[in-house]
N, C-alpha and C positions, 0 to 999 in steps of 0.2 A: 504494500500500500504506500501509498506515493507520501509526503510530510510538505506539507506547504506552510510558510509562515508568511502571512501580511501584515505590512506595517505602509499606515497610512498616514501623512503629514498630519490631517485633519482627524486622525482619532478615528477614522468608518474604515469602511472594507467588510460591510457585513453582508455584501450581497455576492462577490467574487466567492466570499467563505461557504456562502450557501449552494454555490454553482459547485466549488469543489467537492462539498459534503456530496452534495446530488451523485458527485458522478465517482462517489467511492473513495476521495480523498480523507486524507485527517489533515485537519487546519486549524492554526492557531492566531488568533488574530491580536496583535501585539496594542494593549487599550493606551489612551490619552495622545494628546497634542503632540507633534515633535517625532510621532513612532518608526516613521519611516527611516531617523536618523539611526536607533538602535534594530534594523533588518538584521545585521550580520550578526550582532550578539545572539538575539533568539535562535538564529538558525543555526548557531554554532550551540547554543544551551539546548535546541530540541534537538538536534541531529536531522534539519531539516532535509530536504530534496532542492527544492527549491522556494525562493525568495521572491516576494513578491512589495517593492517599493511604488509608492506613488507620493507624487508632489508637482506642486504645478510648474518645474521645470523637468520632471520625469527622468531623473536621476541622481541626488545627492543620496538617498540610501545604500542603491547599488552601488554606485561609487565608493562610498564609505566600507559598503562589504567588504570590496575587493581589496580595498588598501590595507584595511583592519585583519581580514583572515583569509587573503588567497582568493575567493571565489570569478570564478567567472561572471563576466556582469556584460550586459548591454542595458541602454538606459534611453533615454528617449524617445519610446515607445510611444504610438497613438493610436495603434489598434488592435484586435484582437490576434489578426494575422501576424502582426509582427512577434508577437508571443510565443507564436506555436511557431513560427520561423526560428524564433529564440530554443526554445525546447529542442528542436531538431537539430539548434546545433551544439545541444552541450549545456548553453548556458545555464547557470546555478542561480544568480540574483538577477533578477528582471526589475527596470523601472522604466515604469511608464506616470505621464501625467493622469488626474482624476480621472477615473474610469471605472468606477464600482459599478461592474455589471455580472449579475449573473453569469451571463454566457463567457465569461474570459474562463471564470476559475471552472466552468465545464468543462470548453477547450483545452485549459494547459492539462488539467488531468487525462482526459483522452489521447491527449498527444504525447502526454509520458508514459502512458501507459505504453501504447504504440509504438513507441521508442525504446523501450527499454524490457521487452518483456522478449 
């Protein structure tokens, strides 16, 4: 089962979290303001899969992962596609700008699944 951690600038991410529940994920969605900056700490405290930042330049969390603890990151992300583009190639911490939709955190779990199985 795939471990996704979201952290949102703005403290949400509850609907990404419900897409990935849907589609057999376990997600933890990192609460309060500022979350997106602490991505790489959770994901390195869960032992996540993949990272999932948002903020409205769609990438200081990733960024911060990457420097913080190694992860692969692509980040200015603005749609669902470029996600599963991201997945397909590896990548570990994703950021994209606000984007709490459902169908993303569908997407990347099917696409991990897909990948990696």
């Amino acid at each position: 089962m795939v471990k996704i951690v979201i952290a949102d600038r703005m403290g949400k991410g509850q609907k990404v979290a419900k897409g990935v529940e849907n589609a057999g994920g376990e997600v933890y969605v990192v609460p309060g303001m500022g979350a997106d900056m602490r991505l790489g700490d959770e994901m390195k405290k869960r032992n996540a899969d993949i990272g999932i930042s948002f903020c409205g330049s769609g990438g200081a969390g990733a960024i911060t992962a990457k420097n913080k603890y190694g992860y692969s990151e692509r980040h200015s992300m603005r749609s669902v596609q470029e996600g599963i583009t991201a997945i397909e190639d590896g990548i570990q911490a994703l950021g994209f700008g606000f984007m709490d939709k459902e169908e993303l955190g569908t997407k990347l779990v099917e696409t991990y699944n897909r990948v990696h199985s």
